[in-house]
Structure formats: structure tokens, C-alpha cells
Steps between C-alpha positions, in 0.01 A plus 500: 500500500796400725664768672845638374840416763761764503794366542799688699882526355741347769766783398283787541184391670233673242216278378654497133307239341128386464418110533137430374383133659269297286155443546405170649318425202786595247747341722264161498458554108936536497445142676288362260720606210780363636341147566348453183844590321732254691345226329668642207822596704488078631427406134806649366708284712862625687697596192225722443481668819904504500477737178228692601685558827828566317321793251387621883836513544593711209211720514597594908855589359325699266374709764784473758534857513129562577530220747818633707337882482182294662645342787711732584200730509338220705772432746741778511844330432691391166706231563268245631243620249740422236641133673099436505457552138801268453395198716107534324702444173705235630230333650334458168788337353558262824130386494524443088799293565353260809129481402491289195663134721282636763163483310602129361228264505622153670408121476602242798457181602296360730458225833272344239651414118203524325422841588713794424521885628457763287557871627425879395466831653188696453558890563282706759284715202518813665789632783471822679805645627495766799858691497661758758670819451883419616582372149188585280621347206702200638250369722192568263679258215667220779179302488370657173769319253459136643182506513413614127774213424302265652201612273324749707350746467616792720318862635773706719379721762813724622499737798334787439820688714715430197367424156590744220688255372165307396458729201811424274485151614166451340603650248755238385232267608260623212792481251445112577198349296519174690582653850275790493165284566618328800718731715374795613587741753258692681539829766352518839498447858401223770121524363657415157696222594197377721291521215726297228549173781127438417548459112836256518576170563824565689662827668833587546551792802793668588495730759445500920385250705148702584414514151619177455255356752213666292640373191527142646095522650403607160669249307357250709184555522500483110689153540753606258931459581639842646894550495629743748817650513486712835718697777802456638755560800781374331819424735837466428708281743897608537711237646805578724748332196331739185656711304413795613593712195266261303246504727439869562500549146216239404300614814525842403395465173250230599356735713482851316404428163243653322509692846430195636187434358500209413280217707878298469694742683712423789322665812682324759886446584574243796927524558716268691578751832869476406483662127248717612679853547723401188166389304327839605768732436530342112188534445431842605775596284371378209117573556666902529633479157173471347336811371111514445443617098374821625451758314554285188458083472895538373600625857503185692415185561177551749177566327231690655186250668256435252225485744420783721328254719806331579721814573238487807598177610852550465480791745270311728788205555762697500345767748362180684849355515659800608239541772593164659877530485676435154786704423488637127885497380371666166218607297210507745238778317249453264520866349267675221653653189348730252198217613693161455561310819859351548673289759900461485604141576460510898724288754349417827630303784388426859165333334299274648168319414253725688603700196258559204835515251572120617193371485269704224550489124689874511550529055789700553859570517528415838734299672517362834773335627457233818769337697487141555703262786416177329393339178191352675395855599562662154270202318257576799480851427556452112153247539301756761294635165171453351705468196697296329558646154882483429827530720890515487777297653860667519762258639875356442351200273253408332472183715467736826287728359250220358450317814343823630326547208305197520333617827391837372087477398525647196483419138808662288847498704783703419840361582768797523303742298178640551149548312631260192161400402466851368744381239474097442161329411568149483476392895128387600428652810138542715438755772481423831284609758272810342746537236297375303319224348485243185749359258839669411522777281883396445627245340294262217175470789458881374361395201373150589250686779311613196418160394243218592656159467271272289578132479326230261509124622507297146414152493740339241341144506141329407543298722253492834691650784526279796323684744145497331257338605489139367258406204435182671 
């Protein structure tokens, strides 16, 4: 018998909800079920899997109501909950549309004119997928939908932090015949997740670059593909010519989102030295209009942190920052109410790189502004990072603001805005640095990276080929 997890309400901090992990033994029977079905799930080929995917679809509105009430419960804030909900749906219909000239089966020529190339895909059977807490539903379905396009079979583990939503979502799972065999979701924590890596043939993990590291040993010593979508220190680059109305708006927002929980958040600002008062001021007037939805989620924009954990590292950099001379020009407290932890969208100037809030993955709505003399010193400071997730470039053109671009080590660049690969799919982009590792989960390589190529080499002729050996 496993033992139960309680799991604590980011609103009001009481353990609210009960989380019972599988056995390893069910879990590895889950796997076996799931395996044997995709052969069926292949079988039925992609128009198929579209309808099966598109009665998902209509079974999840269905229970949209559940579904908000769940994530809200999970993560303490509406709006996002219900923009999640929205982009799940939309994903479904985006994947429908692109997989089917995807999946197409191809015939070239050759060097050689007697012998032509034929080419398939063959799915991975059986993909486990590994999902955070920031967006529980969003980033437990990014990898899910592809794959089970591609013909796999799929088992979602999602954190154990945040995953109330799991019950009404398998619920419109069961009201699938086809779908209900080969995706499953299943509760738990790291020994969970651990546990379902040895029964795949390819993980997906999304989460920090620790677990990541565990994720990537395990997956290897199996010898099976391991996709990791990691941390990040994303920074945004303002140029002397930006708009600075623009760009204090996209940071800000880029920055403070889901309370800035997102692993695509802004975390660093590097600003020409001559906007810098003007850039500052802007955006501390704007980060002070923004209310935290406290003592309702209608009352503002700033959720509570999901993770009580991370309230604890969020004091630690700003206290650390503080401590070594930044100047907090609002916000600055991570304060307890009625047991929720919140953080209003903090300014800080005077930083430097000694400083944990430069340099650590901080998951908050924290922003630290730097002044820079010279565009060489803001791409040196914009490239001092064991990251290399995403980053932003404000600046008079596009032209100016792309040549720095192109120096930044990072894989998804905004160009005056910020965090827009929250909102657009189609770019391919790979993390640099401990980002993160594998093919891109954006753009048509995040379905193709659940695929094997498979070529045949047919001989169209009778005739001996010239490079045999001689029958004389």
C-alpha cells in the first residue's frame, strides 16, 4: 500500500486534498496496458486518432466547469486557469490541423537509378510525460497531444503540488473508447515519476535543472531518448533607441505573470545608462498598479505562489539582494495571508551579479533592473548564465534589435515584446546551456520527436548491380 500525499491549497495553506500514488506494480501493469493498446491506437491510422482526440475535446468542454473549479483549487488564480483551459483546447485543434502532412510517408530518388527510397515513421509505443506545477494543465498536455498524434501511447505524471485537475480530466478521458486505453494520468511524486521512466520508451520532463539531471541519468541508463524542457534566467535587453512605453509594458508583463511563475519569465533587465531613470520610473509605475487577487481571485491580477517551497526562495534572493546593496523601489515582502504566500511585483535596482536574484532561477515576480554603458557589456551580462532558455530584445528597429539578438545563447528571442512563446507555437527552438535538452517541443519537431524514421532501399531492376562480385 502506497502512502497517501496531502496536498496544501496555495490560497489558504491547509492540506485540502489527498493524492494516493500507485503501486509500482499497478503503475507497471498501467504500462503494460497502455503498450499493448497502441497497437490498436497505430492501427487506426491519423484520422482516427484526430477524432478520438476531437471527442477528447468535447468531452473536456463537457467538464470545463469542473476543470476551472480544479485548477483554480490547484493554483489559486482564475484568469490564467481559464487562458490554460483555452490554449489545451486550442492546442488540440492546431495539432489536428498540422499532423496529418506531417505523418506523410515519402518516396525519393536516389545517387543510384535502380534503387529507390522509401520512408515511414514508426511511433515510440509507450511515452511518459513528467509535468510541473506552474501550469498543471498546460504543461501536462504540451507533449501529451503530439505525441498520441504520432501514435503513442501516453502515461502523464503531473506534480503532485498541483493536480486536482487530474480528476475531471480523466474523466473526459473515459468518455473516449479509443483514447481511454492509451492515455492515462497517474498522481504522485518524484518516486512516481522515477518509477514510470523504467516502463517507457521515451520521457518527456519539465521541471528544474536538478531533477532534470536525474531524469537525464535515468533515461540513459535505460538507452531510451529523454526531452527536457528545464530552467531559466531569462533576460531582456533594452536598447538606448526602444520604446520605452512598449518596453516596460512587455517586461512587466513578461515578468509577473502567473506571479511570475513561469520558467519563461523575464528575470533580468539590462538598460542603456541613458533611459535608465526614465525606464525605471515607468516601470515602477506600472508594476504599482497591479493588485494581488487577495481576498478573492477577482481582486487582481497577482495570484498567490503555488508552491510554498518557492515563497522560501523568493525571500532568500530578495533578502540576499537586499543584504548586498539593491535598492527595492516597490514590492519587496513575501507576506502570509489567511496562509497563502504573496509577493507584489518588486522593482530592484543597484543589482549586481554577486546577487542570487541575477544569477538563480528566482520563479517570481521579481524584477531587477541593471544599468549597462555598452552593448558589448549588456550581451556579456545577458550571456553570464547557466541558462539559456528564452530572452527579449527592445530597440528602435527590428534590424537593431536583431543584430543583438543573434549573440544572445538562447533558444526563443523576443523582439520588442517579451515571453511570446507563451503565446505562438510554430518557431523551433532548443535550450541552451542546462535549459534543457532534446528536440523542440515547438514547431512540427514537437511531434516528429515521437517518431523513428524507417527507410526501405528497393531495388527496381533484375538486373546484377555493378558492384557484386563478378560471376567470372
Amino acid at each position: 500500500m502506497t502512502k497517501p500525499i496531502a496536498v496544501r491549497n496555495p490560497r489558504t495553506g491547509k492540506l485540502d486534498h489527498t493524492i494516493v500514488p500507485p503501486s509500482g506494480d499497478l503503475l507497471e501493469r498501467q504500462c503494460l496496458r497502455s503498450r499493448q493498446a497502441q497497437t490498436h491506437w497505430q492501427k487506426i491510422g491519423i484520422e482516427g486518432r484526430i477524432e478520438a482526440l476531437q471527442q477528447w475535446k468535447q468531452a473536456v468542454l463537457s467538464q470545463r466547469d469542473r476543470l476551472t473549479e480544479a485548477l483554480v483549487e490547484d493554483t489559486g488564480r482564475l484568469s490564467i486557469s481559464v487562458l490554460e483551459i483555452d490554449s489545451f483546447l486550442s492546442s488540440i485543434d492546431r495539432w489536428c490541423r498540422l499532423a496529418p502532412e506531417l505523418l506523410q510517408e515519402s518516396e525519393k530518388a536516389t545517387a543510384i537509378p535502380f534503387v529507390r527510397l522509401q520512408q515511414t515513421s514508426v511511433p515510440y509505443p509507450l511515452v511518459g510525460i513528467i509535468s510541473p506545477w506552474n501550469f498543471p494543465l498546460l504543461l501536462s498536455t504540451i507533449d501529451t497531444i503530439p505525441a498520441l498524434l504520432a501514435g503513442c501511447a501516453a502515461i502523464v505524471k503531473p506534480s503532485e503540488i498541483a493536480s486536482r485537475f487530474v480528476a475531471p480530466l480523466m474523466q473526459a478521458i473515459r468518455d473516449v473508447p479509443n483514447l481511454r486505453d492509451v492515455l492515462t494520468f497517474v498522481e504522485g511524486d518524484g518516486k512516481t515519476g522515477a518509477a514510470l521512466i523504467e516502463s517507457v520508451d521515451l520521457v518527456c520532463f519539465t521541471g528544474s535543472v536538478a531533477t532534470g539531471r536525474k531524469v537525464a541519468a535515468a533515461a540513459a541508463q535505460r538507452f531510451i531518448p529523454a526531452c527536457l524542457e528545464l530552467g531559466g534566467k531569462d533576460p531582456a535587453i533594452v536598447l538606448a533607441s526602444a520604446n520605452l512605453e512598449l518596453a516596460t509594458s512587455a517586461i512587466l508583463w513578461g515578468s509577473v505573470v502567473n506571479t511570475g511563475q513561469s520558467c519563461l519569465s523575464i528575470e533580468r533587465i539590462y538598460v542603456a545608462e541613458s533611459i535608465f531613470a526614465e525606464f525605471v520610473d515607468q516601470l515602477v509605475t506600472k508594476a504599482d498598479r497591479l493588485k494581488l487577487a487577495y481576498p478573492t481571485v477577482e481582486s487582481g491580477e497577482i495570484g498567490p505562489m503555488i508552491a510554498e517551497r518557492q515563497a522560501a526562495i523568493i525571500r532568500e534572493h530578495l533578502l540576499d539582494a537586499i543584504a548586498k546593496g539593491a535598492i527595492v523601489r516597490c514590492g519587496g515582502q513575501v507576506e502570509e495571508r489567511d496562509g497563502g504566500w504573496w509577493c507584489r511585483p518588486t522593482v530592484l535596482t543597484q543589482v549586481t551579479h554577486a546577487m542570487k536574484v541575477m544569477t538563480e532561477e528566482t520563479f517570481g515576480p521579481i524584477l531587477p533592473v541593471m544599468a549597462f554603458a555598452t552593448v558589448e557589456d549588456a550581451l556579456n551580462l545577458a550571456n553570464d548564465t547557466i541558462y539559456g532558455l528564452s530572452a527579449a530584445v527592445f530597440a528602435g528597429t527590428e534590424t537593431e534589435a536583431l543584430a543583438v539578438a543573434q549573440q544572445i545563447d538562447a533558444g526563443a528571442i523576443s523582439i520588442n515584446d517579451a515571453a511570446l512563446t507563451a503565446l505562438i507555437y510554430e518557431g523551433e527552438k532548443n535550450s541552451f546551456k542546462y535549459s534543457g535538452l532534446g528536440g523542440s517541443r515547438m514547431g512540427a519537431a514537437g511531434l516528429m520527436r515521437f517518431l523513428r524514421k524507417k527507410t526501405f532501399l528497393v531495388k527496381t531492376n533484375s538486373t546484377p548491380d555493378p558492384w557484386w562480385f563478378s560471376d567470372r
